[in-house]
PADORO-905091 format. One record per residue (C-alpha): residue in one letter; x, y, z. Coordinates in steps of 0.1 Angstrom, whole numbers, plus 5000, padded with zeros to 4 digits. Layout:
N
AXYZ ...
//
This chain:
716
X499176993452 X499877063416 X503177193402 X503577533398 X506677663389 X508577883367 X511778043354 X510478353359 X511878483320 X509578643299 X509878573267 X509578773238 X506278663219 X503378813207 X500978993231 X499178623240 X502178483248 X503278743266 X500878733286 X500378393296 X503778393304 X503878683326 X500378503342 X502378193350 X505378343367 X503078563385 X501178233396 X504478083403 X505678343423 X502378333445 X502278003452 X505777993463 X506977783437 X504977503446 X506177093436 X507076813447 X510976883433 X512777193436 X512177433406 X515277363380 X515777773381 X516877893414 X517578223429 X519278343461 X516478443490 X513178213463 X510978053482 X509677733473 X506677513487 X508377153486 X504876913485 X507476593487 X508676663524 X505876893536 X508377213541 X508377533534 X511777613520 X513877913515 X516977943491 X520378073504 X521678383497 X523778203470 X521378023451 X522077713458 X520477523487 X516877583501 X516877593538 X513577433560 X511377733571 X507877543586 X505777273573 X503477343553 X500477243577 X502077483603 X505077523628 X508677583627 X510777293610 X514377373614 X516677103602 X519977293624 X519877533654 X519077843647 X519578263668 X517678493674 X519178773687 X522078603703 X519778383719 X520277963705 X517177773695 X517177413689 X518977103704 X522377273712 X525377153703 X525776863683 X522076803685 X521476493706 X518776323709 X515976533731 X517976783741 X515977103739 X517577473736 X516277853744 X519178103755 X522278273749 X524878023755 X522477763768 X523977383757 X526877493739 X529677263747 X530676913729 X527276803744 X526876393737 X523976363771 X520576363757 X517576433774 X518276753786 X516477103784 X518277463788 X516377743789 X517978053798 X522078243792 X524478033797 X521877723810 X523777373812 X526677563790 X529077343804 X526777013800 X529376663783 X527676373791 X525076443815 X521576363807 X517776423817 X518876753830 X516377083832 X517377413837 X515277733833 X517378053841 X520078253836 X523178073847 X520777783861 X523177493863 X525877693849 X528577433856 X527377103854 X528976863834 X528276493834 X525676523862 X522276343857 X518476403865 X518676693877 X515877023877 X516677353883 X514277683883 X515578053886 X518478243883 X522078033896 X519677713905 X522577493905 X524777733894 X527677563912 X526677183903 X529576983883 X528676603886 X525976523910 X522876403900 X519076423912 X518576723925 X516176953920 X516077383927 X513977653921 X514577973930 X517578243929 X520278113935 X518777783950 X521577503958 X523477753940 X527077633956 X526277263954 X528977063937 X528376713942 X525976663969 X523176483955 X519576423959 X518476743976 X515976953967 X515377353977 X512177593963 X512677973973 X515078193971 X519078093980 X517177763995 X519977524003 X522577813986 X525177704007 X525077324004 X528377173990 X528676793987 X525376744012 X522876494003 X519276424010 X518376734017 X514976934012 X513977324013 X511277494005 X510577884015 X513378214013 X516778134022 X515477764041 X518877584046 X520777884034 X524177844054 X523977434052 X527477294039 X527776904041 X524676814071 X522276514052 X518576424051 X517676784066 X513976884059 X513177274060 X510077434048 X509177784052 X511378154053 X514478154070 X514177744083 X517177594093 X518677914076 X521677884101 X522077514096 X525677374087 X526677034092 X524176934111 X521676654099 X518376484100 X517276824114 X513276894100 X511777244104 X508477354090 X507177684096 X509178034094 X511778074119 X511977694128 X515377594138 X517077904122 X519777974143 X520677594144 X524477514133 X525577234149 X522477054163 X521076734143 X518476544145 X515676804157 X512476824141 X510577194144 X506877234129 X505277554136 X506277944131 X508878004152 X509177664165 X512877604181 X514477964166 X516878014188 X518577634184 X522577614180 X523977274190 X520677054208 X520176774197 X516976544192 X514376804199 X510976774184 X509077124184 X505477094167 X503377454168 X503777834171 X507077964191 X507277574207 X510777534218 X510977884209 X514377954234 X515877674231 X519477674226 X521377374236 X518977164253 X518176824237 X515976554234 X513176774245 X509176714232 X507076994223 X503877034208 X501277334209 X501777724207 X504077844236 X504777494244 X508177474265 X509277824243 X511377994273 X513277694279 X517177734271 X519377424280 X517477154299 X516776834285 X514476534282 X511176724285 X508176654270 X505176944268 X501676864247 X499377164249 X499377524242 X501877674270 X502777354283 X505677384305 X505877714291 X508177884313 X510877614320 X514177764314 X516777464331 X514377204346 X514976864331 X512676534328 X509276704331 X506376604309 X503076824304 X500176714283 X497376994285 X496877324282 X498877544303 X500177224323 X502977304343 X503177664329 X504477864358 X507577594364 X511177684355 X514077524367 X512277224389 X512776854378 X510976534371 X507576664375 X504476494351 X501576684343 X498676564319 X495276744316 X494377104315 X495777304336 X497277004355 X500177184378 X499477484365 X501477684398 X503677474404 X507977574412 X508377214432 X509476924416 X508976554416 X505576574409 X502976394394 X499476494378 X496876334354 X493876514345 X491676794344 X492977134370 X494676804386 X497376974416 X496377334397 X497277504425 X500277324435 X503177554438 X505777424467 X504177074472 X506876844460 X506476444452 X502976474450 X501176204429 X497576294412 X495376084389 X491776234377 X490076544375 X490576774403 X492676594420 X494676764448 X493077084430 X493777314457 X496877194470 X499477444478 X502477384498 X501576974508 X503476774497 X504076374495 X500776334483 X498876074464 X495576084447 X493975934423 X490275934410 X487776244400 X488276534432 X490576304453 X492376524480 X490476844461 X490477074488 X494176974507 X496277284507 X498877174536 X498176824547 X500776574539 X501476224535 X498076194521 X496775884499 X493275894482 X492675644455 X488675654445 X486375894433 X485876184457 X488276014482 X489376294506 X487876564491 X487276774516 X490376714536 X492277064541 X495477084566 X495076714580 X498176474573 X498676074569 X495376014555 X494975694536 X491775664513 X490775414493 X487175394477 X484475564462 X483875854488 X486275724515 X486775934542 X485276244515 X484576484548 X487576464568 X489276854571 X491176854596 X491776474611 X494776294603 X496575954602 X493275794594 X492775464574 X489575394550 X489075144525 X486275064508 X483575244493 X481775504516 X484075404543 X484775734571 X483175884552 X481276074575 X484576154593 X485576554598 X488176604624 X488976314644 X491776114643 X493775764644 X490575564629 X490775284609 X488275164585 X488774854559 X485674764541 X482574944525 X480175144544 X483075074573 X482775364606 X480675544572 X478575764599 X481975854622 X482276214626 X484576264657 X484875964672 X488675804674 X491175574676 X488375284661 X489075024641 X486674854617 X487274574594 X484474394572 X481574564555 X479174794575 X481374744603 X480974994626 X479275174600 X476675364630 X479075524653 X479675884652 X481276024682 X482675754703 X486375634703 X488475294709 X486075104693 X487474814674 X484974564650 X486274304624 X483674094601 X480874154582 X478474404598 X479974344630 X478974644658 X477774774627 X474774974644 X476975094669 X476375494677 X478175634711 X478975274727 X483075354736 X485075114739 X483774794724 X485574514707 X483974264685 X485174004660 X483673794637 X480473854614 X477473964628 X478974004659 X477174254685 X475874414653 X472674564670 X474774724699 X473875114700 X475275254733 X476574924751 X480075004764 X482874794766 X481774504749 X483974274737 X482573984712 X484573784695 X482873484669 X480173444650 X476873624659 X478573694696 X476773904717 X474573974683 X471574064703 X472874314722 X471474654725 X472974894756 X474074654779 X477774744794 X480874524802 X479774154786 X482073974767 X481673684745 X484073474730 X482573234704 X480073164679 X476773304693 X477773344727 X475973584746 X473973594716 X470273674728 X471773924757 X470074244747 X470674494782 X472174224808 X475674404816 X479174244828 X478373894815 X481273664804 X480373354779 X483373134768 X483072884738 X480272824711 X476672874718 X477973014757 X474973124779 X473173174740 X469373214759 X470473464785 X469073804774 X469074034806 X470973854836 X474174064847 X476973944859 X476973574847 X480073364837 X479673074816 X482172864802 X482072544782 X480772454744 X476972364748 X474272284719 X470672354721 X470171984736 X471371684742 X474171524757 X476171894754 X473072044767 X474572354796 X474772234827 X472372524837 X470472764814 X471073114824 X468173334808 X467373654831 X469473544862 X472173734877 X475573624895 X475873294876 X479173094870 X478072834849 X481172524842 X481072324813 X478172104800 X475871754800 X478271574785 X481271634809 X482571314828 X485471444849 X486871774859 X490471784869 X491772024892 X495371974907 X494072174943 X490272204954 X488572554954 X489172824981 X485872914992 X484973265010 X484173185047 X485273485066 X482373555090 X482573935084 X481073835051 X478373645068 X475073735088 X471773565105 X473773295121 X471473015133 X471972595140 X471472325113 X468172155122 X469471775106 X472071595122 X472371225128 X469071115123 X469571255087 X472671095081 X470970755091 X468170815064 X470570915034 X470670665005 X474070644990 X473870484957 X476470344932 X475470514898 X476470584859 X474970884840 X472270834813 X473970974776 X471171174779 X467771144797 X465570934764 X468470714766 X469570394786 X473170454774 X475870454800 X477770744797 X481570804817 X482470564847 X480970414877 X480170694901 X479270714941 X476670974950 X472971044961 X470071124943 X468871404945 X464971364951 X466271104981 X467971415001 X465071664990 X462471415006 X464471455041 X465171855042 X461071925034 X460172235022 X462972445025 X465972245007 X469872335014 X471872095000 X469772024970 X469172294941 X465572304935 X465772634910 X465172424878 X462572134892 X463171924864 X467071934865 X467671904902 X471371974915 X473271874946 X474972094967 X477571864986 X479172135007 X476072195025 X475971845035 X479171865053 X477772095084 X475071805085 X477871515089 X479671715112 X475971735133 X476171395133 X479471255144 X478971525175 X476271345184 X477371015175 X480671125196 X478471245230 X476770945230 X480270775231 X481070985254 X478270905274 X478670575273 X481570565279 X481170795309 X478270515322 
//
């Protein structure tokens, strides 16, 4: 830019001159005097357009300094502070280094911190040393002096702060009374106003922290949270309301509108949604999350509620939990009970107990120490109590019963009034109303069962079809798993009396064993297959693997040891004891098949038979009829053939088998009695059998005649 300057004298001249000299201070005087050095005539108030610096300067009122105005490409360039109206621009007092200043008295001490910005009366107007300060306000940070870091917003923000550093308020009146607590920070209107030397602490919303004095690391957001709070700390509320009558309580956290209002000196609370913990006074280390949740409860302690309403009307109880809507809504002053699903002990006034899932003990409302695990469980329970369920509808419908235990899905479900049940497996015992101290595990087992009592059932599809029948026992799958109305039936091993329907009384043991029995009574099998073709025969029993085991109707049979009497199917009354094979040298000694009245000892392979005293034998003659003479007699006697013998190991072999013997054989006596034998068996032609106490009458026959003729000669 060119100079253009003048003295601004016109000189006198002719009319040329005169005029190009009143044209150049004209033009002088419109462009501000405009050079790169300051015109060499001044004048107080001249302006002059310094093109060296780039400022618009204005002389003083004396004439003899030009004060900055702007630069010349726009914007205020003051080289000192300036007023407007009382009010200080610029960088306050002594102008350090970024220290920016809008207000009446704002930054107006010996100020050497830097960094600092004052907007507002009297803003930082006590400020020394302190740096990176910010206050917007009237009186905002009124008295702080060497403190650091700080921010403050609104009318008496840190109006009380001397020395501390890092904090930050906005708001009226916001930490307004802090001194030297450090490191907190309130939004809203007297948030934190009553903090002193507190640090850590944070409010945001009207009047949050308002009453707090020296309690630390305390979060509160929203009006009137933790409003009442004093000395307390590590308190958190978020929502309006939360935790505002707290004073002397610490370490409680509130989320939610209304969330523990009423608190004064609990401790350790945690309340998350509308009104939870809403009454809560002095109680501590209580849990609750959802609207409602535990919001009538005063003074009790350690409870934990999840769910809108959750233990909603506890007032004193202590150590309950409830997860779910409504859970344990109706309880107030009972203890220790645990509740997790919807609804899950909804009626509830007992204590001790226990539910997990869906409506689980909904209905519950004296039943104490009940236990329930799935949806539904114990659903209609009332006043029973002692109960144990788990699995979806276990012990649904009980009301009264106690003492019950149903772990499966649908395990006692129907069961009403009936007590000392024990279920365990899908569907075990589902039917049973009324019948108590029954026992079923395994899946389906009792399941038939309505209202009898005293059964016992271990082992799927177990006494599945029993209705009324009692006092049974089955162990092993399908045991027993036909019978429906019969009692004091007892069956252990797979499938064993498992068709079974009204037979009474029956006992079997082992797998298999008298598994097609339907109406047989009083059968007893114990082994392997025992009795396993038996159908309605009565009264047989036997004891080992496949004894009896083709007997289908034969009744009171007894078979002791493996394979006893296997190939009789309808002889009654037989007794066989002794372990015989198919064949062979353990062959039985006689096979009983449709025979009746047989007592069959031992087998083939037998050598000796000890008995201390010989039999007793029947021989009272009211037992006996049809009395007639034995037709042999000494002439007999004189044909028999005794023989010195060994038995063959079995009949293909020449093997010797047991010790030198004495005897007859059999087809040597048969030839003498003809066609109608005594003393030899004929039953089984080709296994002939001697009878030797028949052939004691014949000796007898024969000494008496063998003594007359003695006599007789004798007599001669």
């Amino acid at each position: 830019m060119s100079t253009n300057q003048n003295d601004m004298v016109i000189d006198n001249g002719t009319g040329l001159a005169v005029r190009q000299d009143i044209e150049d201070a004209l033009q002088a005087l419109a462009g501000n005097s405009t050079g790169a050095s300051a015109p060499s005539t001044n004048y107080a108030s001249q302006f002059f357009a310094n093109t060296s610096s780039g400022i618009m300067q204005l002389n003083n009122t004396s004439g003899n300094a030009f004060i900055n105005l702007f630069s010349l490409t726009g914007g205020p360039a003051f080289a000192v502070d300036g007023t407007i109206n009382s009010v200080n621009i610029g960088k306050g007092t002594n102008s350090a280094t970024g220290n920016t200043v809008l207000g009446e008295s704002a930054l107006d001490a010996s100020v050497s911190g830097t960094h600092n910005t004052a907007l507002g009366k009297q803003t930082l107007t006590a400020l020394t040393s302190g740096s990176l300060n910010t206050a917007v306000g009237s009186a905002s940070q009124l008295n702080t002096t060497t403190g650091t870091n700080n921010t403050s917003v609104g009318y008496n923000a840190l109006g009380a702060n001397t020395t501390a550093s890092n904090n930050s308020a906005v708001g009226l009146s916001a930490l307004g009374s802090t001194t030297t607590g450090q490191k907190n920070t309130a939004m809203g209107v007297n948030a934190l106003f009553g903090n002193l030397t507190a640090d850590d602490n944070t409010a945001f919303g009207y009047q949050c922290l308002l009453s707090n004095t020296t309690g630390t690391r305390n979060l509160a957001v929203g009006a009137n949270s933790l409003d009442a709070n004093t000395t307390a700390s590590d308190n958190t509320g978020l929502g309006f309301n939360t935790l505002s009558a707290a004073n002397s309580g610490a370490q409680n956290s509130a989320v939610g509108s209304g969330s523990l209002t009423l608190l004064t000196s609990g401790n350790s609370n945690t309340g998350i949604g509308y009104a939870a913990l809403n009454g809560n006074t002095t109680g501590s280390s209580n849990v609750a999350v959802g609207a409602n949740a535990l919001d009538a409860n005063t003074s009790a302690s350690s409870n934990t509620a999840v769910g809108t309403s959750a233990l909603g009307g506890n007032t004193t109880g202590t150590g309950n939990v409830a997860v779910g809507a409504s859970t344990l809504v109706l309880q107030t002053t009972q203890n220790y009970n645990t509740a997790v699903g919807s609804a899950a002990l909804n009626a509830t006034v007992a204590e001790e107990g226990t539910a997990v899932g869906y409506f689980a003990l909904v209905s519950n409302t004296s039943g104490a120490d009940n236990t329930a695990v799935g949806s539904r469980c114990i659903q209609d329970n009332t006043t029973g109590h002692s109960l144990t369920a788990m699995g979806k509808r276990a012990l649904k419908s009980n009301t009264s019963g106690i003492y019950g235990t149903a772990v499966g899905y649908h395990a006692l479900e129907e069961n009403t009034t009936a007590s000392s049940n024990t279920a365990v497996g899908y569907q075990a015992l589902t039917s049973a109303t009324s019948g108590g101290e029954n026992v079923a595990v395994g899946i389906n087992a009792l399941e038939s069962l309505t209202t009898s009592t005293h059964n016992t059932a271990l082992g799927s599809y177990s006494l599945r079809q029993n209705t009324t029948g009692f006092k049974n026992t089955a162990v092993g799958y399908q045991a027993l798993t036909g019978t429906t109305t019969v009692g004091r039936c007892s069956a252990l091993g797979y499938n064993a009396l498992q068709a079974n329907t009204t037979g009474t009384q029956n006992t079997a043991m082992g797998s298999e064993s008298a598994d097609a029995a339907t109406t047989a009574n009083n059968t007893a099998a114990f082994g392997y297959n025992s009795l396993g073709a038996l159908t309605t025969g009565n009264a047989n029993t036997g004891i080992g693997a496949s004894a009896l085991s083709a007997c289908t109707t034969g009744a009171h049979n007894t078979a002791l040891g493996i394979n006893a009497m296997y190939q009789l199917s309808t002889g009654s009354g037989n007794t066989s004891i002794g372990v015989v094979q198919g064949g062979g040298s353990t062959a039985p000694v006689f096979d009983v098949t449709t025979e009746d009245n047989r007592f069959v000892l031992g087998h083939t392979a037998i050598t000796n038979a000890y008995i201390k005293v010989a039999f007793t034998v029947t021989s009272d003659e009211r037992d006996k009829i049809d009395f007639q003479s034995i037709p042999h007699g000494l002439d007999f006697v004189n044909k028999l053939k005794p023989k010195s013998f060994w038995f063959r190991k079995d009949r293909d072999s020449e093997e010797k088998d047991g010790t030198q013997r004495y005897g007859f054989v059999a087809q040597d006596i048969l030839a003498l009695e003809g066609e109608n034998p005594v003393i030899i068996d004929t039953e089984r032609e080709d296994h002939l059998k001697y009878k030797g106490e028949h052939l004691v009458p014949v000796l007898v026959n024969a000494i008496q005649e063998l003594s007359a003729k003695v006599t007789a000669l004798e007599a001669g």
